[in-house]
C-alpha positions in Angstrom: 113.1 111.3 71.7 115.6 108.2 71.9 113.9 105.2 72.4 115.4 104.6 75.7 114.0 108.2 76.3 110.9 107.0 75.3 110.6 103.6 77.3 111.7 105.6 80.5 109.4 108.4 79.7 106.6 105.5 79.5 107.9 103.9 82.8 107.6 107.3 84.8 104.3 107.6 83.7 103.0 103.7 84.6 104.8 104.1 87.5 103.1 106.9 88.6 99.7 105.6 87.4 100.1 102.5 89.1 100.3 104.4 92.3 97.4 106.8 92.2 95.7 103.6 91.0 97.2 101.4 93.6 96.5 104.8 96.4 92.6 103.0 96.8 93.5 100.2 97.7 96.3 99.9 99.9 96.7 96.9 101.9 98.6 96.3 105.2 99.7 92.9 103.8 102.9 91.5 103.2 104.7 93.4 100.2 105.7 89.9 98.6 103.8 87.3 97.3 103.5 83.4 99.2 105.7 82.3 96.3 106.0 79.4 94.3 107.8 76.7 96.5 110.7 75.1 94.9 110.5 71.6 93.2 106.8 73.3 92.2 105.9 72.1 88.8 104.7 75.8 88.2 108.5 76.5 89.4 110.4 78.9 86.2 113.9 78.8 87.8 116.2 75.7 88.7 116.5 74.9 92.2 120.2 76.1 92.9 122.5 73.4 93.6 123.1 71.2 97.5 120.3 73.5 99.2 120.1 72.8 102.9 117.8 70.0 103.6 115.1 71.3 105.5 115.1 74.7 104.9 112.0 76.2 103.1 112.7 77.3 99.8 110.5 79.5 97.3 110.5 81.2 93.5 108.8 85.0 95.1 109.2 88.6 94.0 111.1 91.1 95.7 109.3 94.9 95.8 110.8 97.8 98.2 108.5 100.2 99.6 108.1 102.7 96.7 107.7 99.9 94.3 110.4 101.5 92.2 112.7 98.2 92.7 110.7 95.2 91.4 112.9 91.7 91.0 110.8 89.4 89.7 111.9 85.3 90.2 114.0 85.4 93.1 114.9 82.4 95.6 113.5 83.2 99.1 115.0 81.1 101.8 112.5 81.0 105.0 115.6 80.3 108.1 113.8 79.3 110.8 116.8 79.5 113.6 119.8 81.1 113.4 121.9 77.8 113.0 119.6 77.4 109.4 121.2 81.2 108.2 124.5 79.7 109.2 124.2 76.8 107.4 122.8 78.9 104.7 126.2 81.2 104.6 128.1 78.0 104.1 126.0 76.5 101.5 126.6 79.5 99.7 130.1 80.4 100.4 130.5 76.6 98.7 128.4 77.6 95.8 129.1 80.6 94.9 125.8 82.2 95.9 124.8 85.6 97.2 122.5 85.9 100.4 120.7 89.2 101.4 118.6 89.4 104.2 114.8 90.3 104.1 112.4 92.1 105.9 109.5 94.5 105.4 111.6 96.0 102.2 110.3 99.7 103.6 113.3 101.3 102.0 114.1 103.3 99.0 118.4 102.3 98.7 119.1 99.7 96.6 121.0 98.0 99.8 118.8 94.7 99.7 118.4 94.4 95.7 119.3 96.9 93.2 116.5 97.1 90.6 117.4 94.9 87.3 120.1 93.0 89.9 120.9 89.8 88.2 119.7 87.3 90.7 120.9 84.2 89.4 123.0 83.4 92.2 121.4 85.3 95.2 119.1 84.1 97.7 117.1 86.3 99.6 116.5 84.9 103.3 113.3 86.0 105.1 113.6 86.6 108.7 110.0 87.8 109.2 108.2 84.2 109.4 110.6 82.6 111.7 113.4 84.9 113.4 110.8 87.0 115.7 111.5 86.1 119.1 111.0 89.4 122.0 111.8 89.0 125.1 112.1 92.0 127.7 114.3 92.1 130.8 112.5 95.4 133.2 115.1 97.7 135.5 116.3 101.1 135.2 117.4 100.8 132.4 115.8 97.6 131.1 116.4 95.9 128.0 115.0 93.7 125.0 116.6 91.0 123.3 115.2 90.5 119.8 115.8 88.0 116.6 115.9 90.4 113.8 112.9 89.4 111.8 110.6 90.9 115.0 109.2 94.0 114.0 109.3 97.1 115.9 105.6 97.2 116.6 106.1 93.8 118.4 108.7 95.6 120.1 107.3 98.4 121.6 104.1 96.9 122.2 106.1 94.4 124.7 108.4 96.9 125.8 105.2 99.3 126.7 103.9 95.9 129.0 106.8 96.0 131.0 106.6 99.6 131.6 109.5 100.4 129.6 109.7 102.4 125.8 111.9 104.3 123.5 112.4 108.0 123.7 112.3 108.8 120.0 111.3 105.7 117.2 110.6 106.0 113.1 107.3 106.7 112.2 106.3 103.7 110.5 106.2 99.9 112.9 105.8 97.9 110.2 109.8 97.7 110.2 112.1 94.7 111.0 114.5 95.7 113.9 117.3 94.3 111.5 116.3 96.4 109.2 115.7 99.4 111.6 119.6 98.8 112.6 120.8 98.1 109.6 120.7 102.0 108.2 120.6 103.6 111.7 116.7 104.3 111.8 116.0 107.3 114.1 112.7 109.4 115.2 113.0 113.1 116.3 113.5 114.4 119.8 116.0 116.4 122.2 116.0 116.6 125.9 115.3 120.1 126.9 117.6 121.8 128.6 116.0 121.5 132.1 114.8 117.9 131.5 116.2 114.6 133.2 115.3 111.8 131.1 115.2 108.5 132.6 117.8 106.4 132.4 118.7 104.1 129.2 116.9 107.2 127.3 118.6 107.6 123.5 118.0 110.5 121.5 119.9 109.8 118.4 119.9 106.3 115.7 118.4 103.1 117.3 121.5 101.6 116.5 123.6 103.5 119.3 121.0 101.5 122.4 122.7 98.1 121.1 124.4 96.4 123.7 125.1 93.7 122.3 124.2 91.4 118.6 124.9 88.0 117.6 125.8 87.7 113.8 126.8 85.0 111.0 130.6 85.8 110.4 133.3 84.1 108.7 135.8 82.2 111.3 139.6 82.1 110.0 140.1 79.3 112.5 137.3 77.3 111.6 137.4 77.8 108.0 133.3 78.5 107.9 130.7 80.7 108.6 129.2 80.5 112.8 127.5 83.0 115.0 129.7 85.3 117.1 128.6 87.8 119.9 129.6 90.6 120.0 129.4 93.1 123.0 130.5 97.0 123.7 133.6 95.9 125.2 134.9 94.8 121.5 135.6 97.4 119.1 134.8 95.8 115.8 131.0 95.9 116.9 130.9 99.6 116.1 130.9 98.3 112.3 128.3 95.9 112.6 125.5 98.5 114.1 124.6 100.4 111.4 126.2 97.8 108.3 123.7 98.5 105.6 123.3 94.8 104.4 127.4 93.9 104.3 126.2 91.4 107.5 123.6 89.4 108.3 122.8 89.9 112.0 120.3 87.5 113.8 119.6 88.9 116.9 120.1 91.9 119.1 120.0 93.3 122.6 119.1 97.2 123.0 118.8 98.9 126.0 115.4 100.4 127.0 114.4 103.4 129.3 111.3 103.6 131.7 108.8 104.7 129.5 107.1 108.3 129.5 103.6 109.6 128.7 103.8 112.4 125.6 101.4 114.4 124.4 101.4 115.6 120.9 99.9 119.0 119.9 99.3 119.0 116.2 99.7 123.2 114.7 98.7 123.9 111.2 98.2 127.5 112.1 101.6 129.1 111.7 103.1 130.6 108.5 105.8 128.2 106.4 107.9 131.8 106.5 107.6 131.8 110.3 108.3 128.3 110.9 111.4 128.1 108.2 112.5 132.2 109.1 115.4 133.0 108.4 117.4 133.0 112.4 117.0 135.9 114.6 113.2 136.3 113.4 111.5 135.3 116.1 107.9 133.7 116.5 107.4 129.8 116.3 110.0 129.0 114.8 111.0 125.6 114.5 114.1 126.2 116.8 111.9 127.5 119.4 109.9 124.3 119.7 113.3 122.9 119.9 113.6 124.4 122.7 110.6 124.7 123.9 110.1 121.1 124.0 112.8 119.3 121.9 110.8 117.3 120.5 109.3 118.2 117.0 108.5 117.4 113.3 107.8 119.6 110.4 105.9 118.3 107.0 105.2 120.9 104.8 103.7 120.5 101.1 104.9 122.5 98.3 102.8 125.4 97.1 100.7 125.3 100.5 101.3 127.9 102.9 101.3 126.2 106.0 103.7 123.4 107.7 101.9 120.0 110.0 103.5 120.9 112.8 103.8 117.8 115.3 105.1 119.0 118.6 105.8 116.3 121.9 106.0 117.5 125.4 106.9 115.1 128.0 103.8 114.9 130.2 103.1 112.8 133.1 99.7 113.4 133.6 97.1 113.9 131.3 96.2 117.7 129.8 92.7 118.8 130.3 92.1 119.6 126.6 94.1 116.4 125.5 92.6 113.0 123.9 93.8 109.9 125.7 95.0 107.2 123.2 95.9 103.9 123.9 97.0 102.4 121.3 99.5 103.8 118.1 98.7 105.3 114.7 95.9 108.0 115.3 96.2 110.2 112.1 93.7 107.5 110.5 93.2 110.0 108.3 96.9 110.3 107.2 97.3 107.0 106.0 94.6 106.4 103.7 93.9 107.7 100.0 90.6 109.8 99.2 89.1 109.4 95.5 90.3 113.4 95.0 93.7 112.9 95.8 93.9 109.6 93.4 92.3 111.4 90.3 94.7 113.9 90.9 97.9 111.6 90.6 96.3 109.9 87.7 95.8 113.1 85.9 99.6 114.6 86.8 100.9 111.0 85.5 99.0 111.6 82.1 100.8 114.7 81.6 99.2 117.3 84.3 101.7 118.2 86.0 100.2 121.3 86.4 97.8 120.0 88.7 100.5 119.3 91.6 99.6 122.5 93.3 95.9 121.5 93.5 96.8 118.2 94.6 99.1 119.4 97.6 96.9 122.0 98.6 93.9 119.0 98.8 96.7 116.9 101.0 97.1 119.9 103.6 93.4 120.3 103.4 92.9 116.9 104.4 95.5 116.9 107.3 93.9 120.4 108.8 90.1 118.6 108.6 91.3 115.4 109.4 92.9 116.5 112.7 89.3 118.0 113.7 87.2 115.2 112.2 89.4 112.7 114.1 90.1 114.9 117.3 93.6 114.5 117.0 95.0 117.8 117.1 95.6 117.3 120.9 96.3 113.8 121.9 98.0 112.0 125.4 99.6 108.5 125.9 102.4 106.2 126.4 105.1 106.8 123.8 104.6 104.8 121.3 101.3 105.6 120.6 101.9 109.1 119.0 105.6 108.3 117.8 104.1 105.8 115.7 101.8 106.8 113.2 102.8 105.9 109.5 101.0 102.6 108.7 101.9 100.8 105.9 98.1 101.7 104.3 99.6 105.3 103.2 100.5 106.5 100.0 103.8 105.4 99.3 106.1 108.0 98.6 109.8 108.1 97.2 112.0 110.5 99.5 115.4 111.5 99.6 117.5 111.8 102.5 120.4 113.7 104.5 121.4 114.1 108.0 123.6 117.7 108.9 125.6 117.7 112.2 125.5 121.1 113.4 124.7 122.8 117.2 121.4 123.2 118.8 122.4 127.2 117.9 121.9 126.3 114.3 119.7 124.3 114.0 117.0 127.4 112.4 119.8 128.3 110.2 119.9 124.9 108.6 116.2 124.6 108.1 116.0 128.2 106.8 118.9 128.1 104.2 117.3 124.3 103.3 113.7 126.2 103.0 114.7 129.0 101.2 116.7 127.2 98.4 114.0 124.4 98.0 111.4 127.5 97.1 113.8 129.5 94.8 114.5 126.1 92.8 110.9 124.8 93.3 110.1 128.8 91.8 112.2 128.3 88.8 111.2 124.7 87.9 107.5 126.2 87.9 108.7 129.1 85.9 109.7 126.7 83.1 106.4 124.9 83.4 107.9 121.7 85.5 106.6 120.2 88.3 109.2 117.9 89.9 108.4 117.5 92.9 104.5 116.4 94.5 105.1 115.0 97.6 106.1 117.2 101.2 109.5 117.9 103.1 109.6 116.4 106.1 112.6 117.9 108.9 113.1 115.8 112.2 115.3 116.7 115.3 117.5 114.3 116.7 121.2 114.2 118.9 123.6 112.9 118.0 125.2 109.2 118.4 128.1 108.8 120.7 131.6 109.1 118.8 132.6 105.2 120.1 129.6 104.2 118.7 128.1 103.4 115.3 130.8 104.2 112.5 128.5 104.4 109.6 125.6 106.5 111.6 124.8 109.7 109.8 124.6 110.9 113.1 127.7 109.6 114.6 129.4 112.5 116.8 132.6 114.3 115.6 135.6 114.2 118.1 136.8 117.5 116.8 133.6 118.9 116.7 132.2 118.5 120.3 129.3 121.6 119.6 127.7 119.9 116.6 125.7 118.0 119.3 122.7 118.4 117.0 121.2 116.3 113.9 118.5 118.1 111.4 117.2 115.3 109.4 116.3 117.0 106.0 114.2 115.0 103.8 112.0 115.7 100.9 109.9 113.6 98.6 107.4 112.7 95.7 104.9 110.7 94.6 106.5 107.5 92.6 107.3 107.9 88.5 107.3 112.4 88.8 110.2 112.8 86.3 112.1 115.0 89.4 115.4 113.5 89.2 117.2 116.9 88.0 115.7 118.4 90.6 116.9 116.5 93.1 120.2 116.3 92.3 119.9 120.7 92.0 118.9 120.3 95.7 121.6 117.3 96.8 124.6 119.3 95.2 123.5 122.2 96.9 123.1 120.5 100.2 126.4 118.8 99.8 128.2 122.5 99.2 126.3 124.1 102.2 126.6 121.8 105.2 130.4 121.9 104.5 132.8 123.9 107.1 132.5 125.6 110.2 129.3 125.0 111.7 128.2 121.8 110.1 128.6 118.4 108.3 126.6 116.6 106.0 126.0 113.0 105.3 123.6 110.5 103.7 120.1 109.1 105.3 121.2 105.7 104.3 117.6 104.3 103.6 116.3 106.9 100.9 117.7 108.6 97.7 120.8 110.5 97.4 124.1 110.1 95.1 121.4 111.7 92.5 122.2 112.3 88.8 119.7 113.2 86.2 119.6 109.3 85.7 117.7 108.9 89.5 120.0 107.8 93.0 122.8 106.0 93.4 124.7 107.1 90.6 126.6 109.8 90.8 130.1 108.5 91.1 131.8 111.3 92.7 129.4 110.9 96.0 129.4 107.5 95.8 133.1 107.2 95.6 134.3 110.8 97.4 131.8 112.6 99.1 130.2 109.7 101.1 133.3 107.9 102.0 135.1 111.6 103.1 132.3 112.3 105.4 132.7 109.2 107.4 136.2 109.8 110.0 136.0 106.0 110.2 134.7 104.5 106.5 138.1 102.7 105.8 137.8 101.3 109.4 134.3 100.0 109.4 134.5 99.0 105.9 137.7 96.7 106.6 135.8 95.2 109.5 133.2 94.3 107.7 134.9 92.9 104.6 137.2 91.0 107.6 134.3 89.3 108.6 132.6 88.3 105.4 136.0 88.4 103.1 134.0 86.0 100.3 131.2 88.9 100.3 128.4 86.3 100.6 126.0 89.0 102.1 126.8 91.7 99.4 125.1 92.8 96.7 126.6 95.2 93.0 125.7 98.2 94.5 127.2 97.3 97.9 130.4 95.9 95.8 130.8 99.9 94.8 129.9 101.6 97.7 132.1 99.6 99.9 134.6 97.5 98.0 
């Protein structure tokens, strides 16, 4: 073995050890420490140059959600208002500085930092201390205008006051909404085809209910950085809705529907070869939920035999077997770590892998007694309270990610062809005695965005395509530091040569891995330079807006600098 071999062989396996370690004691805390404020004589870096009077300024580390990027020693600016981010742009555009926005740093994509990113010259400016204003305007639809550092717990919870609510949302709340934006965050959920949802209702990315968003942009005229608003009657704001960190926006407006009681039914009863069956099949299927309800989630964990099945109904009044909950996140059991499932991880990352079935099998376990314990299996409430239910207490998990555009028709034949290869590569992986993969699939549901609107949505409509009205969100995942790299990019190159043609299109879930070579995500130069720009009918557009806007590339990163130069 090479001894960079070696020292990434050895960082798998602290990696991976440091999560089972770190499964115990999860906190719901911020992810970065208070920092060391600058002109601190416990400060290691020198202040950079002219900072803006005023503006608090600390020495802090920068850790995404899987813990896999790690910058130690970075400058966090703290902008109180917008006017301090502008004055922040200006400062650096004069300096020669980089800023990148912060937030919760719940992502796996290198869009905020790449991991080993020379930082010397970047500042990172938080938005979650200061830039968290919410404030709701009721009607039919309403709305709610919010500074980008506001969460989307904060969110909903006002929005749900007012009598108003999203029709699909992420999982997790613990997410800025500039973040949220930023990639084109989405949930899962159709309208049936006898349903009338209210008005305002959105069932693809978050992005597509913006009606409007002020951002820090680069004025010609001017010759500096100000805030510009932009609404839907000006084209260029298609490229700022979903802009992956090329822009910094500050606040946004998003239209909001009158909310809707769901229930959730929660099914671990039904055969992973029924659920994933191959079309024509019959039985619950995941299709027939679709359209049974349109609104459902599958998470299935390899070597188990059953899927979680979550599956919303629209229901105005409660169900007689159904548990009223007021409040989000009631899989308590789902988002904490049991003393089983950490010795397990500790004793794959020394080398077991053969003891990822076991563990797997112990996760479904606790989700089937967990739903009983709990009496969850059944529950009833305002919308955000079962639409939300990761909390940032779980395990943390690193998880590729694609979005296929395809008709409600096909939507079993994508999940079955996806299911079917995962298990025959899955099969030969544990043929040779590999385990690369510990952590579950997870397939959501969404439509589609509108074809005027977001230009880098993965689930932006096609114009010549009006029947892929349809988005299967296929994602799959692991446990941080499993050495699965080469099986992920088996499954991405697959995916990429399937979802190709006549009844579908395929494109990344900006937020998680993808562009997979042996050497991990983001680094196969053929997506990053053909696939992903092809499958975008309007990349050169939305890139040239962006670059228009922000033509020194102070909110850019090197990884950004590739994918859109």
């Amino acid at each position: 073995m090479s001894d960079d071999s070696a020292r990434r062989s050895s960082l798998t396996r602290r990696t991976l050890l440091t999560a089972a370690a770190a499964g115990l004691a999860a906190t719901a805390g911020p992810r970065t420490a208070p920092g060391i404020p600058a002109g601190s004589a416990a400060s290691t870096l020198t202040p950079p140059p002219d900072f803006p009077a005023g503006i608090p300024l600390a020495q802090q580390t920068f850790r995404n959600w899987s813990l896999e990027i790690v910058v130690e020693n970075v400058w966090t600016a703290a902008a109180r208002t917008p006017d301090d981010v502008v004055a922040l742009a200006n400062w650096a555009h004069e300096h020669g500085y980089r800023l990148r926005a912060r937030g919760k740093g719940h992502t796996w994509s290198p869009l905020v930092l790449p991991a080993g990113a020379d930082t010397s010259r970047t500042v990172l400016v938080d938005t979650t201390s200061h830039l968290t204003a919410v404030s709701v305007r009721d009607g039919s639809p309403g709305s709610v205008t919010a500074q980008t550092g506001a969460t989307l717990d904060t969110v909903l919870a006002r929005l749900e006051e007012a009598g108003l609510g999203l029709a699909t949302m992420p999982a997790p709340g613990d997410l800025t909404v500039g973040g949220v934006l930023a990639i084109g965050a989405h949930g899962t959920g159709l309208p049936t085809a006898t349903e009338h949802p209210p008005a305002g209702s959105g069932f693809g990315t978050l992005s597509s209910l913006v009606s409007s968003l002020t951002a820090v942009v680069w004025s010609a005229a001017q010759g500096r950085y100000v805030l510009r608003t932009f609404t839907r009657s000006d084209p260029d704001l298609r490229a700022f809705l979903v802009h992956l960190g090329r822009a910094f926006v500050t606040e946004v407006t998003l239209t909001a529907a009158a909310n809707t009681r769901l229930r959730c039914q929660n099914w671990y009863d039904v055969n992973v070869g029924t659920v994933f069956g191959a079309p024509g099949t019959g039985g619950r299927t995941l299709s027939s939920y679709v359209e049974r309800t349109g609104r459902v989630e599958a998470i299935w964990f390899p070597f188990t035999d059953v899927p979680w099945l979550k599956v919303w109904s629209v229901a105005p009044a409660k169900p007689l077997l159904a548990k009223r909950i007021d409040a989000p996140y009631p899989y308590s059991f789902a988002n904490r770590v049991t003393e089983d499932m950490s010795k397990l991880l500790g004793e794959i990352a020394a080398g077991g892998g053969d003891r990822t079935p076991a563990f797997t099998k112990l996760a479904m376990s606790i989700v089937g007694s967990g739903l009983i314990v709990t009496g969850t299996w059944d529950v009833w409430g305002w919308s955000r309270n079962s639409l939300l239910y990761v909390e940032p207490t779980t395990l943390r998990i690193v998880e590729a990610g694609w979005a296929v555009l395809t008709s409600r028709s096909q939507v079993q034949r994508v999940v079955s062809d996806f299911h079917a290869q995962y298990q025959k590569l899955l099969t030969a992986y544990q043929g040779r005695g590999s385990y690369p993969v510990n952590g579950p699939i997870e397939l959501r549901i969404t439509g589609t965005d509108p074809v005027d609107g977001p230009l880098l949505s993965p689930a932006r409509a096609r114009a010549d395509h009006p029947e892929w009205d349809t988005v299967v969100w296929l994602d799959f995942a692991t446990y941080p530091g499993t050495p699965g790299a080469p099986f992920f990019r088996e499954m991405e190159q697959w995916i990429w040569q399937t979802y190709t043609g006549g009844y579908a299109t395929v494109r990344p879930e900006w937020s998680k891995g993808w562009a997979y070579t042996d050497g991990g995500p983001w680094t196969d130069p053929a997506v990053l330079a053909g696939a992903v720009p092809a499958a975008f009918d309007e990349w050169r557009t939305a890139r040239d807006t962006l670059n228009s806007y922000d033509p020194a590339r102070v909110f850019s990163n090197a990884f950004l600098d590739t994918l859109l130069p």
